[in-house]
C-alpha positions in Angstrom: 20.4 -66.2 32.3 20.4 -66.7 28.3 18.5 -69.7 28.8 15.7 -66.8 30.5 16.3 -64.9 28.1 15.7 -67.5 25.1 12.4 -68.8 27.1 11.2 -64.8 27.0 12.2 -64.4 23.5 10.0 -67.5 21.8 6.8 -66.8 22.9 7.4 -63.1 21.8 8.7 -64.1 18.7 5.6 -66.6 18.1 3.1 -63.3 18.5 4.5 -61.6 15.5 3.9 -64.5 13.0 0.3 -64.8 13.2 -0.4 -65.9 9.8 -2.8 -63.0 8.0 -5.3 -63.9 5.2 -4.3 -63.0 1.8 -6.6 -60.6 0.1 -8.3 -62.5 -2.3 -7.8 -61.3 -6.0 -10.5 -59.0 -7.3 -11.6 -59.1 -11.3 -12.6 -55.9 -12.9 -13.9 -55.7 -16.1 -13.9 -52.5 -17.7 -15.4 -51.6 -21.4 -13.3 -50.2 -23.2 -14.6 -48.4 -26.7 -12.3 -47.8 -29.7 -13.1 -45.2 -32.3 -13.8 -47.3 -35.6 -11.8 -45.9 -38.8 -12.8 -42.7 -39.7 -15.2 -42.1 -42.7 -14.1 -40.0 -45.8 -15.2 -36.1 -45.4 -14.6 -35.8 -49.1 -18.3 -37.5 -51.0 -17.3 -40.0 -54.0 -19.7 -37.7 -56.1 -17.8 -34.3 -56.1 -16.1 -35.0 -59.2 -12.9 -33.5 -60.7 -12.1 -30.0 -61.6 -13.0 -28.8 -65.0 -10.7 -27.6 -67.7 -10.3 -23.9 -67.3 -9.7 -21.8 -70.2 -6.9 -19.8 -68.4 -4.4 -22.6 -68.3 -0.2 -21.8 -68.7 -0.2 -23.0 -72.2 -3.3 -20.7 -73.0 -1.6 -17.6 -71.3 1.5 -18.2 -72.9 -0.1 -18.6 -76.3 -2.0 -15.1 -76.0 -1.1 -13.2 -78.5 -1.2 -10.1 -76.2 -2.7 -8.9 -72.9 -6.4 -8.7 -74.1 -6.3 -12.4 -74.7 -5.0 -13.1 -71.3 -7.8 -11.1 -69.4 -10.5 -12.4 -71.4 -9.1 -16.3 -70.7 -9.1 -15.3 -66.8 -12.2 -13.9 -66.9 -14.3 -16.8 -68.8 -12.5 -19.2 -66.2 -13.5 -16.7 -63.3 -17.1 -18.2 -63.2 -16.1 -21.8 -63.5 -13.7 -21.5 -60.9 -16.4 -19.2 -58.5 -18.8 -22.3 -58.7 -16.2 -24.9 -58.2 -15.3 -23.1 -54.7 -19.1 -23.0 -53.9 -19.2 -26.5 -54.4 -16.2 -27.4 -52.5 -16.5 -25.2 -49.5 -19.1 -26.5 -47.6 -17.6 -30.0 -48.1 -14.6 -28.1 -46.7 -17.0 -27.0 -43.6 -18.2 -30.4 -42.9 -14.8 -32.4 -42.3 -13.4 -32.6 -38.1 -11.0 -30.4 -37.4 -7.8 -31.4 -36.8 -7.0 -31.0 -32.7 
């Protein structure tokens, strides 16, 4: 009876082992693009700031509060043009995210 058995099991046994085909590898090339460095927002020609009359030492050295108000207000303009130069250089750089 094993011996049956045995004969019956082989032949089963030999129809799950069919060999299958690999799948054969597949190559995919994808492009990938990388952001290049990014450029200054600040231009090499902007220059420094100027000297403005209204600087610690010069308040300090007023000799009363007349002094001080006129040294603000002759850096006032210097100061109001510097901003107009700087703030749409300001405008132009990305936003940070």
């Amino acid at each position: 009876m094993k011996i049956l058995l045995l004969m019956a099991a082989i032949p089963l046994a030999a129809c799950s082992t069919v060999p299958t085909v690999a799948p054969q590898p597949q190559v995919v090339i994808k492009e990938v693009v990388v952001p290049g460095p990014p450029s200054p927002c600040v231009p090499k020609n902007i220059g420094g700031p100027p000297v403005y009359q209204d600087s610690d030492t010069a308040l300090r050295a007023a000799k009363d509060a007349a002094e001080r108000y006129r040294l603000m207000a002759a850096a006032r303009p210097l100061r109001m043009a510097r901003l107009n130069e700087l703030e749409p250089v300001v405008a132009s750089c990305p936003k940070e995210k």
